[in-house]
C-alpha positions as CSV (number, residue, x, y, z in Angstrom):
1,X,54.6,14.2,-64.8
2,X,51.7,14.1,-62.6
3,X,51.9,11.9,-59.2
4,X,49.8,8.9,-58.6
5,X,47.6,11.0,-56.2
6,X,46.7,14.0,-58.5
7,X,45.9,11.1,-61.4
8,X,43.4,9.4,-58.4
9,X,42.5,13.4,-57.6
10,X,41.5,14.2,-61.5
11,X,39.8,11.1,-62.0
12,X,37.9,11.6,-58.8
13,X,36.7,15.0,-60.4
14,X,36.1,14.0,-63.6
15,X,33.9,11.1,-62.4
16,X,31.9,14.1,-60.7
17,X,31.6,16.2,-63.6
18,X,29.7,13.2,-65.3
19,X,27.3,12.2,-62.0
20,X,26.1,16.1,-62.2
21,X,25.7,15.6,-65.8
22,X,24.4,12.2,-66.0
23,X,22.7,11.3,-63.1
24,X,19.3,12.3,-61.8
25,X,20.1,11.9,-57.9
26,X,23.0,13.3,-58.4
27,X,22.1,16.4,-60.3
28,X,19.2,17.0,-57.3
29,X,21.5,17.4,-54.6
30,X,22.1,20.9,-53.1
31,X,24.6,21.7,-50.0
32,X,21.8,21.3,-47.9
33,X,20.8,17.8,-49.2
34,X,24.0,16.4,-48.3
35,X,24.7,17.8,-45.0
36,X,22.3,14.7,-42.9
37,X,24.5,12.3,-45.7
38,X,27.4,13.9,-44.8
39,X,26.6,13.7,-40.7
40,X,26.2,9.9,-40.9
41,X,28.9,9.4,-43.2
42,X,31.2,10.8,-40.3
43,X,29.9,8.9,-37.7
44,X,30.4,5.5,-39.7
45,X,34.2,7.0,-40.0
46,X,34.4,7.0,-36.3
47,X,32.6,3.5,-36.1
48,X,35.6,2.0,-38.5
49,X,38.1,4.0,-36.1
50,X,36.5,2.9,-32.7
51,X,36.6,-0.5,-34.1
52,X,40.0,-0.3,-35.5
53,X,38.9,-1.2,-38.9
54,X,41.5,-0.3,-41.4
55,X,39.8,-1.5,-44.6
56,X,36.8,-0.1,-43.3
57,X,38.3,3.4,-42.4
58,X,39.8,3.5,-46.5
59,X,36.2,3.4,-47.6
60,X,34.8,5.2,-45.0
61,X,37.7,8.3,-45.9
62,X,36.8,7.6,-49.7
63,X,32.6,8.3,-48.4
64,X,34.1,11.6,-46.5
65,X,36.5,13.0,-49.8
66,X,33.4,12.4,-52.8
67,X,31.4,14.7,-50.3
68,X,33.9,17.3,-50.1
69,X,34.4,17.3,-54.2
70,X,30.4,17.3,-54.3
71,X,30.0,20.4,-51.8
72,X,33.0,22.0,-53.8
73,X,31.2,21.4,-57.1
74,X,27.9,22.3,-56.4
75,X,29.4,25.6,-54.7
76,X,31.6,25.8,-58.4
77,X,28.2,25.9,-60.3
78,X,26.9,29.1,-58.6
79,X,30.5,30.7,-58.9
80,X,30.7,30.7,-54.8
81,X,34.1,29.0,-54.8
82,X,36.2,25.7,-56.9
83,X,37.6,22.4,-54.8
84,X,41.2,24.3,-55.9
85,X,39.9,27.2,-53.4
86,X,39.5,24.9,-50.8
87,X,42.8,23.2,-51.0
88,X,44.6,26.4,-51.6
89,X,42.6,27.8,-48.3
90,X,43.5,24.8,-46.5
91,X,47.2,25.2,-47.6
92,X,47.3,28.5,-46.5
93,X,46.0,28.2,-43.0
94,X,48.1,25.4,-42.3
95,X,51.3,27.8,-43.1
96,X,50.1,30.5,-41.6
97,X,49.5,28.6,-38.6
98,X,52.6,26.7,-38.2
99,X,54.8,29.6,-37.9
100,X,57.5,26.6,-36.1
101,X,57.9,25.2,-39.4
102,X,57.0,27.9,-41.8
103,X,58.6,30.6,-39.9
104,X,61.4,31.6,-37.2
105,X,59.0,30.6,-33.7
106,X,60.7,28.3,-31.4
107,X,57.9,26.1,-29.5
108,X,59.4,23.3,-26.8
109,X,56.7,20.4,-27.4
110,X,52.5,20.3,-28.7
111,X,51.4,22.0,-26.2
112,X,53.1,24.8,-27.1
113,X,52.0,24.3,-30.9
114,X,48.3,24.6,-29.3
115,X,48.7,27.2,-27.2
116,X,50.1,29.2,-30.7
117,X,47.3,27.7,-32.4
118,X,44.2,29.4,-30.7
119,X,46.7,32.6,-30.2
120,X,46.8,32.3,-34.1
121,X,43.1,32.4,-34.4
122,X,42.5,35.3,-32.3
123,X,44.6,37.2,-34.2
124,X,42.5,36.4,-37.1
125,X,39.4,37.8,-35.7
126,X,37.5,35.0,-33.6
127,X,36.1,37.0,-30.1
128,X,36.4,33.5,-27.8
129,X,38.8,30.7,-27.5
130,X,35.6,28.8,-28.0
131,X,34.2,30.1,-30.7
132,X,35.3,27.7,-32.9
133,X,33.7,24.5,-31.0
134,X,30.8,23.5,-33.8
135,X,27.1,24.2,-31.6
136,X,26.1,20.8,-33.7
137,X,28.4,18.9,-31.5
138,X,27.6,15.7,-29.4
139,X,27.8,17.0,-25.6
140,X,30.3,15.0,-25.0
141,X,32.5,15.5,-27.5
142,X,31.9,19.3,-27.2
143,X,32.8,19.1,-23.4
144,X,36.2,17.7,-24.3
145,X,36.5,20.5,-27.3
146,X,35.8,23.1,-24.9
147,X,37.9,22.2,-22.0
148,X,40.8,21.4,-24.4
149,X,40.4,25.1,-25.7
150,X,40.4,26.8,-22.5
151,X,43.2,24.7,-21.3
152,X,45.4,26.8,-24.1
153,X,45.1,30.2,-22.3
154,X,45.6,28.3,-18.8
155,X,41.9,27.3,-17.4
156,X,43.5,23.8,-16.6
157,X,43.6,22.0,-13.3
158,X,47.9,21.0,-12.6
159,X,47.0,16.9,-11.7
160,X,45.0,14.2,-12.6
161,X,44.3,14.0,-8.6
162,X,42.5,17.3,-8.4
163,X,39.9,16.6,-11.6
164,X,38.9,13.3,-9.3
165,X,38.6,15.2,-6.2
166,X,35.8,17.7,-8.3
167,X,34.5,14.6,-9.6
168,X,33.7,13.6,-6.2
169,X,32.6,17.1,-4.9
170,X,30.1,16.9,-8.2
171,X,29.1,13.5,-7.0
172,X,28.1,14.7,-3.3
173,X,26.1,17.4,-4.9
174,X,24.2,15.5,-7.2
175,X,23.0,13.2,-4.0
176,X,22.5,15.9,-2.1
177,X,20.0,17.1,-4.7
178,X,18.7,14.0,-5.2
179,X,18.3,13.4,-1.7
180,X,16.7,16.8,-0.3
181,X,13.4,16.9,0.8
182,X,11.0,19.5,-1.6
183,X,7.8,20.2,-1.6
184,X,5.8,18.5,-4.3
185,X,4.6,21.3,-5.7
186,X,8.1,22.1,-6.7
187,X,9.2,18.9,-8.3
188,X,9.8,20.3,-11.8
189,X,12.4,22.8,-10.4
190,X,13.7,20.0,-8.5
191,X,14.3,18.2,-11.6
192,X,15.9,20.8,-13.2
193,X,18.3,21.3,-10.4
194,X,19.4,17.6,-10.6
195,X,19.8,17.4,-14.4
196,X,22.3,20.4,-14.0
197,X,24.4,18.8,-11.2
198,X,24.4,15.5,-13.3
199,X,25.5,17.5,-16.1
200,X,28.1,19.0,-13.6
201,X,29.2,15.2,-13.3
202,X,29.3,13.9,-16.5
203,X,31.7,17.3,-17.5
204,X,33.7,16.8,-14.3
205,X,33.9,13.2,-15.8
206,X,34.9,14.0,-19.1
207,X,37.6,16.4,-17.6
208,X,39.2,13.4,-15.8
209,X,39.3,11.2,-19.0
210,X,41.3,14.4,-20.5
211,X,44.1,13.9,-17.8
212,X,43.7,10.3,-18.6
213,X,44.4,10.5,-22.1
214,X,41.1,9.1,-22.7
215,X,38.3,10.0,-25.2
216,X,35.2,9.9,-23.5
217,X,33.1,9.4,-26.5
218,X,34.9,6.8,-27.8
219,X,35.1,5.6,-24.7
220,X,31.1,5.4,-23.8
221,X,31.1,3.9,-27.4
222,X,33.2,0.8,-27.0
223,X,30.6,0.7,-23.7
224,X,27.6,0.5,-25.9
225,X,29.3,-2.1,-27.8
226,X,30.4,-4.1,-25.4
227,X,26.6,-3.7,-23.3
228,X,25.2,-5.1,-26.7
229,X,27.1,-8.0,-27.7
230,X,26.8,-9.1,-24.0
231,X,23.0,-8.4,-24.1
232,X,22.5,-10.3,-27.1
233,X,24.5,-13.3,-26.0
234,X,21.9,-12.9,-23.0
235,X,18.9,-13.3,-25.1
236,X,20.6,-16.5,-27.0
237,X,21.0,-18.0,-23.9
238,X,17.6,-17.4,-22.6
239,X,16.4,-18.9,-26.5
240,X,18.5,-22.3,-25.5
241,X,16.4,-22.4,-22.3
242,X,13.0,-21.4,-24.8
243,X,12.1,-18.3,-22.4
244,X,12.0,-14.8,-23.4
245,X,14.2,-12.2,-21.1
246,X,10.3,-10.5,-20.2
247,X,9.9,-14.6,-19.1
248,X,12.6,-14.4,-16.3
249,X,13.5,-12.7,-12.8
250,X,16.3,-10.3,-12.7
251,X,18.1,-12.5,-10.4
252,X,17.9,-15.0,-13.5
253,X,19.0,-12.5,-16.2
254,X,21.9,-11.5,-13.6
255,X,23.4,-14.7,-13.4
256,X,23.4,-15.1,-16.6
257,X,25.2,-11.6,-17.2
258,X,27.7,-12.5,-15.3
259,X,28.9,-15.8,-16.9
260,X,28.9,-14.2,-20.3
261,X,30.6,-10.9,-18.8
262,X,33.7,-14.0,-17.0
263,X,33.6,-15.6,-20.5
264,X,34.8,-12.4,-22.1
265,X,37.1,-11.7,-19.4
266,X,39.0,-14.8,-20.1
């Protein structure tokens, strides 16, 4: 007798069958249609996750899953490959990748499972430990992607302390570049030179959060959040006093930044 899931897993199917059959928008859509969908789908996933919204992260997962049948039927109409190919590839992989479990290979902790992991892959044909970093990737999540991949053949600082004293060397550098004296006539290149050592910064930065065990996206994101609720309360205040934040000194807007920012401290 079939579990509740592969009755939800049918119907989900079936339900797809009849929007390719049935439905205009849905009978237009190609694999290339979707993908932008597909993009912001994911991102309102991480939105539900970053604000810990469990009812929010079911629908959210629901959004993610019709995609992946649509892809998988679309790619079933031109005989490319079923949604049972892609669960069956996915089973697969994960067995042949958990060789701990599936196998006779003792690891000690996850470190060790990762360190197998990328091992895994290379035996499978990838050229680079970072090959499989997506190029589409926000910088800063693919800064944490790639340092987390060359940390599994032992490009890793040992301490936390180490990451903050590069953080600081990146930090001297940037001023110093932001500092020296060029001629104008060389102001573009002098640009360029201070975008790549604050792009030094911001990696060294993300490397710290790493040895934190903090996500620095997710991180900058509860920033954002937090930088707009607090701006927002600023202009509702300014409303009360019937000015406009254009209509007031910084000194004004300050002080009022800072009572909101002790309010939410409390």
């Amino acid at each position: 007798m079939p579990s509740g899931a592969d009755q939800s897993m049918s119907r989900l199917l079936s339900i797809m069958d009849d929007l390719r059959e049935k439905c205009p928008w849905d009978q237009k859509q190609t694999i290339s249609s979707l993908r932008q969908l597909t993009i912001e789908e994911t991102y309102e996933l991480a939105d539900a996750i970053t604000n810990q919204d469990l009812p929010a992260i079911k629908e959210e997962l629901g959004d993610l899953l019709l995609h992946l049948v649509f892809y998988a039927k679309i790619a079933a109409e031109e005989n490319a490959f079923t949604f049972n190919d892609v669960v069956e590839g996915i089973c697969k992989k994960l067995i042949d990748r958990h060789p701990h479990i599936y196998g006779d290979v003792i690891v000690q902790d996850e470190h060790e499972v990762k360190r197998n992991w990328e091992k895994l892959k290379m035996k499978e044909g990838k050229k680079s430990v970072l090959s499989g970093v997506p190029v589409s990737l926000p910088a800063l999540v693919k800064a944490m992607r790639l340092q987390e991949k060359s940390k599994q053949v032992g490009f890793e600082w040992k301490h936390a302390d180490q990451v903050w004293e590069k953080v600081k060397e990146e930090m001297v550098e940037l001023e110093q570049e932001v500092t020296a004296i060029t001629d104008p006539s060389q102001q573009a290149q002098r640009q360029q030179q201070i975008e790549e050592e604050f792009g030094d910064l911001l990696f060294s930065i993300v490397n710290y959060g790493r040895f934190l065990n903090v996500d620095p996206e997710n991180a900058l994101e509860r920033t954002n959040k937090k930088f707009v609720t607090r701006f927002q309360l600023m202009e509702a205040e300014a409303q009360k006093g019937n000015k406009t934040l254009s209509e007031m000194t910084l000194e004004e807007m300050d002080a009022i930044w800072n009572r909101i920012k002790h309010l939410s401290s409390k």
